[in-house]
C-alpha positions as CSV (number, residue, x, y, z in Angstrom):
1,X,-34.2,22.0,8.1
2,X,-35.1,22.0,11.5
3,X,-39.5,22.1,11.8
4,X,-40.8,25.4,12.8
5,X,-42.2,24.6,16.4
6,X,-38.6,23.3,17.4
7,X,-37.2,26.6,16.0
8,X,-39.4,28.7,18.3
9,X,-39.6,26.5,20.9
10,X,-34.9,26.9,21.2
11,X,-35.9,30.8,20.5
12,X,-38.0,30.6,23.6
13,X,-35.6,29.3,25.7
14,X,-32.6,31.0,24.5
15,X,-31.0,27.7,23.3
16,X,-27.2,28.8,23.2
17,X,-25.7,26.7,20.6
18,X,-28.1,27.0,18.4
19,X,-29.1,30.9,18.3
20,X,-24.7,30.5,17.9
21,X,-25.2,29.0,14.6
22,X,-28.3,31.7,13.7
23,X,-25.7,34.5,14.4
24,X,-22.7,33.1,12.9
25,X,-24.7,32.1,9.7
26,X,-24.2,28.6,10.2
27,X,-28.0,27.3,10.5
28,X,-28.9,26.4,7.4
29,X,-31.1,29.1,5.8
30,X,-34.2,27.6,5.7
31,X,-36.7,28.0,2.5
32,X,-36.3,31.7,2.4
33,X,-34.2,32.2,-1.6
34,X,-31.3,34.4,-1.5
35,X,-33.4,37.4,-2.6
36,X,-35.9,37.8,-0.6
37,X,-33.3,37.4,2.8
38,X,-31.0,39.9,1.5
39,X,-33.9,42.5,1.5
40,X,-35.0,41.3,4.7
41,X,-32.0,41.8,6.3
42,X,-31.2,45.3,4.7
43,X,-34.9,46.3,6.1
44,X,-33.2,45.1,9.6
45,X,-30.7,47.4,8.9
46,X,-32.3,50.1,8.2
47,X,-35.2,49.5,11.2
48,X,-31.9,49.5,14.2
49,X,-29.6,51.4,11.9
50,X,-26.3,50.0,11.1
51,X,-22.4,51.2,11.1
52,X,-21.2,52.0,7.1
53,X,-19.3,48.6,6.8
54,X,-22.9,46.7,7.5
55,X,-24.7,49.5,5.1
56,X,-22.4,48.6,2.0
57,X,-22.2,44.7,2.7
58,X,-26.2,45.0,2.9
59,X,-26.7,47.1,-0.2
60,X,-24.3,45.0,-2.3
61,X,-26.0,42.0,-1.2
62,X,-29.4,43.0,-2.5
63,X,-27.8,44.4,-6.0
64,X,-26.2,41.3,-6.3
65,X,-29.1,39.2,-5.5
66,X,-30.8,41.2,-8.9
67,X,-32.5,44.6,-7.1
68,X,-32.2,48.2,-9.2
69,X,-31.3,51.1,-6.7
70,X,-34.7,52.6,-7.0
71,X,-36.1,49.6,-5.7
72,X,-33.3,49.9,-2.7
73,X,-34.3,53.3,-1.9
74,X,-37.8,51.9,-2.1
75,X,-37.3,49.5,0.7
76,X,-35.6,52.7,2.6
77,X,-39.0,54.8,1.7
78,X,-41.6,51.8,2.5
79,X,-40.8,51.6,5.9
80,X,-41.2,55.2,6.7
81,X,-44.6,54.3,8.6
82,X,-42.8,51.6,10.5
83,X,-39.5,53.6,11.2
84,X,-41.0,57.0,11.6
85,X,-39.5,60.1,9.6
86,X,-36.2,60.1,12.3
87,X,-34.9,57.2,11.4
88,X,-36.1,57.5,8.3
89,X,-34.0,60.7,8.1
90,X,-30.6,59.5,10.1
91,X,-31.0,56.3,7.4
92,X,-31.0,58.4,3.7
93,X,-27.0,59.7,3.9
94,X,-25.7,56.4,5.0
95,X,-28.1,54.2,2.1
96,X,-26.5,57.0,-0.1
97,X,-22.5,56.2,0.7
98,X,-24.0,52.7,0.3
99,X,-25.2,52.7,-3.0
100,X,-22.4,55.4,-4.2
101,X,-24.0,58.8,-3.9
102,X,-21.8,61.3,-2.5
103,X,-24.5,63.3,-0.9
104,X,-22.2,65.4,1.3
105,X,-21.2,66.8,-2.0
106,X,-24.9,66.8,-3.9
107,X,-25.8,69.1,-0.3
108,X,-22.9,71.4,-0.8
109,X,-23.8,72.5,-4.7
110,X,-27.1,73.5,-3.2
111,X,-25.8,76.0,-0.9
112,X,-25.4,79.2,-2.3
């Protein structure tokens, strides 16, 4: 594990090879368990917003990793006051596809 400093420090300076291996998954972790960085990176999904193919690969990964849906829809609802109510809105239909929910259809028994 490389120490902290020298991780900012290549950050800073926009070290090629190594934010390479960041990207590509091929710096090791660090100290961060399986759990806890499959959460973090489905909140980085939801904060920029994602295609469906990185919604599903992100939702799986934190059910796998031992989270119910309600605590997935959780992390959706959480960071409302971060992502405001627009992306917070844009976000719900495509966490729905990811976790199953056919919510095109769920919209469509409601109109009369």
């Amino acid at each position: 594990m490389i120490a902290t400093d020298e991780v900012l420090r290549r950050l800073t300076i926009g070290d090629r090879a190594f934010c390479s291996r960041l990207v590509s998954g091929r710096q090791a972790p660090g100290s961060l368990d399986g759990r806890s960085l499959a959460m973090l990176r489905l909140g980085a999904t939801i904060s920029m917003g994602s295609s469906a193919t990185i919604w599903q690969q992100r939702v799986a990964d934190v059910l796998e990793n031992g989270y119910s849906e309600d605590e997935v829809v959780e992390s959706l609802t959480s960071l409302a006051p971060v992502i405001g109510i627009d992306r917070l809105v844009d976000d719900a239909p495509e966490m729905a596809r990811a976790l199953g929910y056919d919510i095109d259809d769920a919209l469509e028994r409601l109109d009369p």
